[in-house]
N, C-alpha and C positions, 0 to 999 in steps of 0.2 A: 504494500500500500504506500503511494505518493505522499512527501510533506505536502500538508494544505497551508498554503501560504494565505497570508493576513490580508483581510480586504485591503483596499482603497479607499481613498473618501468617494472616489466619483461612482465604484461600484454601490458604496453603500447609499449615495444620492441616488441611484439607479434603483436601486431595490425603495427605498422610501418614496420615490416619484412612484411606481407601481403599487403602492398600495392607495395612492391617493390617484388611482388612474390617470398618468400622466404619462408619458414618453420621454425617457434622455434621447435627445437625436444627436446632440455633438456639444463638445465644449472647447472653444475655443479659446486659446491660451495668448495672452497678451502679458507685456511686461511687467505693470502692475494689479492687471483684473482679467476676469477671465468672463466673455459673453456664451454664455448658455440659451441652449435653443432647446424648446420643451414645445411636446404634441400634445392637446386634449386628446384624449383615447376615446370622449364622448363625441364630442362635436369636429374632432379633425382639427381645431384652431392651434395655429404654431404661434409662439411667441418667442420673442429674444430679452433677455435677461441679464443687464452687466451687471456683475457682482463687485462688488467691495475689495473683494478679497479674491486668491486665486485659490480657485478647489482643492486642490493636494495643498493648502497650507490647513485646512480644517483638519485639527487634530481628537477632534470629540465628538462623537455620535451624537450630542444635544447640539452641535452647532450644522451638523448636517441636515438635522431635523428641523433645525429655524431656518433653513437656507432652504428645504423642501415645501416648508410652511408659504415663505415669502413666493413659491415658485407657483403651488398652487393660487394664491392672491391673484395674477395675470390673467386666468380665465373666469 
């Protein structure tokens, strides 16, 4: 049996946008922020999302979940 290596923030943003039916389609990485692009799963509506911060600097699963929170807000 394989080492199961440690999530990611962006995978664990991907697993949190799916439970709030949302879609990660890409994130784009810039030098100080990083714009995120998310699908409604209901309506098809894409949105883009510049963040603050860039995604792999989220070190804690409550800031992933405030960054998933703020993503769902857009639809």
């Amino acid at each position: 049996m394989g080492v199961i290596m440690p999530k990611t923030p962006s995978v664990i943003l991907r697993e949190e946008l799916k439970s709030r039916n949302i879609e990660l389609l890409d994130i784009y990485s810039f030098k100080d922020h990083d714009v995120i692009r998310v699908r409604d799963k209901l309506t098809g509506k894409v949105a883009l999302y510049t963040s603050k911060r860039k995604v792999n600097t989220l070190s804690s699963k409550e800031e992933i979940v405030k960054l998933a929170d703020e993503l769902k807000k857009l639809f």
